[in-house]
Every structure is written in structure tokens, then in C-alpha cells.
C-alpha positions in Angstrom: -8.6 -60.3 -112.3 -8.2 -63.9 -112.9 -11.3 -66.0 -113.0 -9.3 -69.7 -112.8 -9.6 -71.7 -109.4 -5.7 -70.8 -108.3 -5.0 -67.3 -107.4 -1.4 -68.1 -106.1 0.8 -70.0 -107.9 4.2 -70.9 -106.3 7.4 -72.1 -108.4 10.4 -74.5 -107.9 13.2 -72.4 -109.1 15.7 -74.9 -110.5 14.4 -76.7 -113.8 11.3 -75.2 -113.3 11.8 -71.8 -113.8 15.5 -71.6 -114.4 17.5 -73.9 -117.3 20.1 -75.0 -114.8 20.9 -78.9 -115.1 23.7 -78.6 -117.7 25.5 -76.0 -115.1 24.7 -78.1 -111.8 25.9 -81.2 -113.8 29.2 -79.8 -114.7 30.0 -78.2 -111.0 28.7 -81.5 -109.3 31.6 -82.9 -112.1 34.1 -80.4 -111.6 34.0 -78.9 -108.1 31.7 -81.2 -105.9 32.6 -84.8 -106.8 36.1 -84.2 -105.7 35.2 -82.5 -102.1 33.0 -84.6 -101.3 34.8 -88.0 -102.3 31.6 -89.0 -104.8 31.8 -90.6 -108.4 32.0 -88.3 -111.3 28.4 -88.6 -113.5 28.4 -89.1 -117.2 25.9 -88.0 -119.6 24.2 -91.2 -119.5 24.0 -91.6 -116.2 22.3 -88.5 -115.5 19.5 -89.7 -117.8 19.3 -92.6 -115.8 18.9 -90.7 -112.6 15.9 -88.4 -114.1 14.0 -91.6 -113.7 15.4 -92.7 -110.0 13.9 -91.2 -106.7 16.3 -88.5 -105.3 17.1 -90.9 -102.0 18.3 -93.9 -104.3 20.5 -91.4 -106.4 21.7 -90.5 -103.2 22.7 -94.1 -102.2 23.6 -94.7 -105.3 26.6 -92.2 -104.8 27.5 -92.5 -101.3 25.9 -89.2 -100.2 24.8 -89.4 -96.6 22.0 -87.1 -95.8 24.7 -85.3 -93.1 27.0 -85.2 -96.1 24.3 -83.4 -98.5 23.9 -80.8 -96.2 27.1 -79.2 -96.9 26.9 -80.5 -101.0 24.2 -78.1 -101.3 25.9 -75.3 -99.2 29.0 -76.0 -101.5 27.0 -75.8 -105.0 25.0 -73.0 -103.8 28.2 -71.1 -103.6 29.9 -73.0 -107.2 26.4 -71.9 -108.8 26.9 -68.1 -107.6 29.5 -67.9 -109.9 27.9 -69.0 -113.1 24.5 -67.8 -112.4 24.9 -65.4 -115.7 25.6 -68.5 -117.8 22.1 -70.1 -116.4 19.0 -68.9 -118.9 14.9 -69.1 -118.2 12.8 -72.0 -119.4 11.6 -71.0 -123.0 7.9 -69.9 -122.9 7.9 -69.6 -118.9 8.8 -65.6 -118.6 5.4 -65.5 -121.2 3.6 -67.4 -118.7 4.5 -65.8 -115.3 4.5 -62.1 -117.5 0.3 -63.7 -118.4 -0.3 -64.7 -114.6 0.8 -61.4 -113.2 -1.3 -60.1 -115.4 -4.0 -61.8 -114.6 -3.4 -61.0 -110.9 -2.2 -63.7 -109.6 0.2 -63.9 -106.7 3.5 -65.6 -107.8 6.1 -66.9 -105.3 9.3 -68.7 -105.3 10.0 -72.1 -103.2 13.7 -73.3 -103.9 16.9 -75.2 -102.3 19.3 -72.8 -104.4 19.9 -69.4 -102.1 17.5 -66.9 -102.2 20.7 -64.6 -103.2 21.1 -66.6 -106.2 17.7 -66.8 -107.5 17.4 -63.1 -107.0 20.2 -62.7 -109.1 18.5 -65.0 -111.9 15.9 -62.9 -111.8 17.4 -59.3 -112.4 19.8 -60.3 -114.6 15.9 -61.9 -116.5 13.9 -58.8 -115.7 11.9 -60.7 -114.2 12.1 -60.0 -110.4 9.2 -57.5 -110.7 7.0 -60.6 -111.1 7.1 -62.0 -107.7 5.8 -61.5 -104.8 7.8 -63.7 -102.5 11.0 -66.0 -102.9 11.5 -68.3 -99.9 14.8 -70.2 -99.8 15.2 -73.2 -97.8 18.4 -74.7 -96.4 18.2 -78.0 -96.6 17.6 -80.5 -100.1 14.6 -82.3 -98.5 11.9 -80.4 -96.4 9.8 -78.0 -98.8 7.0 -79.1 -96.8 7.9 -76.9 -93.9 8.8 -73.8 -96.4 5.1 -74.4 -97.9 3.7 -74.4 -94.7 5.9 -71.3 -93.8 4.6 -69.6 -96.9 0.8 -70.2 -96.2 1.3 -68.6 -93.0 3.4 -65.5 -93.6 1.9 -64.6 -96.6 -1.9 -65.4 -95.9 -2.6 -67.6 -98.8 -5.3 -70.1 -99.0 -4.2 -73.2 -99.4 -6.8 -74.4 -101.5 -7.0 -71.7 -103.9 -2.6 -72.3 -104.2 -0.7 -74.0 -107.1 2.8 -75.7 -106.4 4.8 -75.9 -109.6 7.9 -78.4 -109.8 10.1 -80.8 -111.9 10.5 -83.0 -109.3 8.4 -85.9 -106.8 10.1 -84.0 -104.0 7.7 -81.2 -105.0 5.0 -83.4 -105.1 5.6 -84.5 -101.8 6.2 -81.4 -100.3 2.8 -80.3 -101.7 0.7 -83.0 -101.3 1.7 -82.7 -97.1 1.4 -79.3 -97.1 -2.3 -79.5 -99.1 -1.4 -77.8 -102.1 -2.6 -78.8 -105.7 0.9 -79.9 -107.7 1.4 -79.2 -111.3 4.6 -81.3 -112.6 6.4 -80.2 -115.5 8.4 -82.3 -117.6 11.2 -80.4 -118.7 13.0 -80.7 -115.8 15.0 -83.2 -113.7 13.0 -86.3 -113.1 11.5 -87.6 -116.0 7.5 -88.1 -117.1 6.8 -91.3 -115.9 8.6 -91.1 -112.3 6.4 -87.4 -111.8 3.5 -89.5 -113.2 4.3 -92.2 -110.0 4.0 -89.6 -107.4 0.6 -89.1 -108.5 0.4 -84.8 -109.3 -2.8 -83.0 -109.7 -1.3 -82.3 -113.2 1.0 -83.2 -115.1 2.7 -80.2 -117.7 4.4 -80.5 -120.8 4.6 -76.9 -122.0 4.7 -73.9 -120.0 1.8 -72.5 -122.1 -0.6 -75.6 -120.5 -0.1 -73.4 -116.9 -2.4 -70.6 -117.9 -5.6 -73.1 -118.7 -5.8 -74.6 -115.3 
């Protein structure tokens, strides 16, 4: 049994735990910007927003929050269809494979569909890892699937780790009372994470078993 403070540790799924920007950038590209009457994104670009808060990106593009609603309906569904083209962080199935081990209870907090992420997962062989995956409708709002998680499952807040590549994850733990862990191989970049002020700050998935 695990001796370290956290005896549940819960993940972001996309660019946490899943490789998926270069796929999500090509369907926002190919399928979304189109529908949805938005500017296409160049490589550059992108880069740029890693180090923008998610509402100014949002502005930035002319995405209304109404309108984002049904973007993220639209890519869930895009992203169904390449989901075998979409590959786990390197060194994170080590990591989670070392925590389960260790007996500690691992979870899932996403935006993507909880049909999707399931599918990452078998297609991984990883699903026999977690515990729970909780899949939330809506870009903005982890908060209330935190909150949701606490409850159903019977965790202690206190003794919980919420792991994500993004400040929305920060936010959504630091009102739901949960220590954050930021990684930086995801979306938003090391210095923005580093602004939303997380418990910790991760550079390699290997750095996850010390704390």
C-alpha cells in the first residue's frame, strides 16, 4: 500500500494522459473551422495559444460560449473517428501501471466523451487501471464533475490529486479543494500553468510517483 500523502489521483484525459493535440488541431482545421464559421489555426498560432487563457483564445476566434457547446459536441464525434491514430504520453502508462500498484485509486476527469476515452484505453490496455472515468458535457465546469466525483465515489478530498495540462484544471481543482499537479507537456505552456499558481508543477511523468 502506498505510503505518499495522495491515495487518489484523478487525470485530465486530453494532453495529460492521451497525445491528442496534433489530431484535435487538424479536425479543428479540417472539420470544425468550417461548421462553425471560425479562422483556420496555423502551426504558429497554436504555439501562441499554449500561452493565452482558454476564454481569450475563445475571443480571439469568435467562439461564443453558446457556440462552444456544440464545437465540443462536434469534435467529440470528429475525434471518434481517429481515436486509433491518438497514442499515450511516453512514460505515463509506467506511472499509472506504478500507482495502481501502489494502490492507489485512479480516475478519469475529461471534456472528450467518456465513449471515447474508453476506447483510448482498450485499444492502450490500459482500462484495467481505473477505477472511474467521469465525462463532462460542457468545456468549462470540471469543478462540478470534481465535486460529483468526491461524492459518488467517497474520496477524501484532502488525500486527492488532480492531474492536468491546463489552468482550467487548476481552477477546477483549486474550487473543488483538490491539490493540482500541472504537467507541461500538454496544451498551455509552463509559464501560464505556473500563473494559475498549482500545488505542483510536472515536467516528466516519472516526477508523479515522488509526491
Amino acid at each position: 500500500m502506498r505510503s505518499g500523502k495522495f491515495k487518489t489521483v484523478i487525470f485530465d484525459f486530453d494532453g495529460t494522459i492521451a497525445d491528442s493535440m496534433d489530431v484535435l488541431f487538424e479536425i479543428f482545421n479540417t472539420d470544425l473551422a468550417g461548421a462553425f464559421k471560425c479562422k483556420t489555426i496555423d502551426r504558429h498560432e497554436l504555439e501562441l495559444f499554449r500561452s493565452r487563457p482558454p476564454l481569450e483564445i475563445l475571443a480571439r476566434n469568435g467562439i461564443s460560449p453558446f457556440r462552444l457547446s456544440f464545437l465540443v459536441l462536434r469534435a467529440r464525434a470528429e475525434l471518434k473517428k481517429k481515436i486509433d491514430q491518438i497514442h499515450s504520453i511516453p512514460g505515463i502508462e509506467t506511472v499509472l501501471k506504478n500507482l495502481k500498484d501502489e494502490g492507489v485509486k485512479l480516475g478519469i476527469c475529461t471534456s472528450n466523451s467518456r465513449a471515447n476515452v474508453t476506447s483510448f484505453l482498450l485499444r492502450n490496455n490500459l482500462s484495467n487501471l481505473f477505477d472511474f472515468i467521469y465525462s463532462g458535457k460542457h468545456f468549462f465546469g470540471k469543478d462540478r464533475i470534481l465535486r460529483r466525483i468526491i461524492r459518488e465515489q467517497s474520496i477524501d478530498a484532502d488525500t486527492t490529486l488532480f492531474v492536468g495540462d491546463e489552468v482550467r484544471d487548476i481552477e477546477a481543482g483549486h474550487a473543488t479543494g483538490i491539490k493540482v499537479a500541472s504537467v507541461t507537456w500538454g496544451f498551455n505552456e509552463r509559464d501560464l500553468l505556473e500563473k494559475g499558481m498549482p500545488d505542483f508543477l510536472i515536467e516528466e511523468p516519472v516526477q508523479l510517483l515522488s509526491l
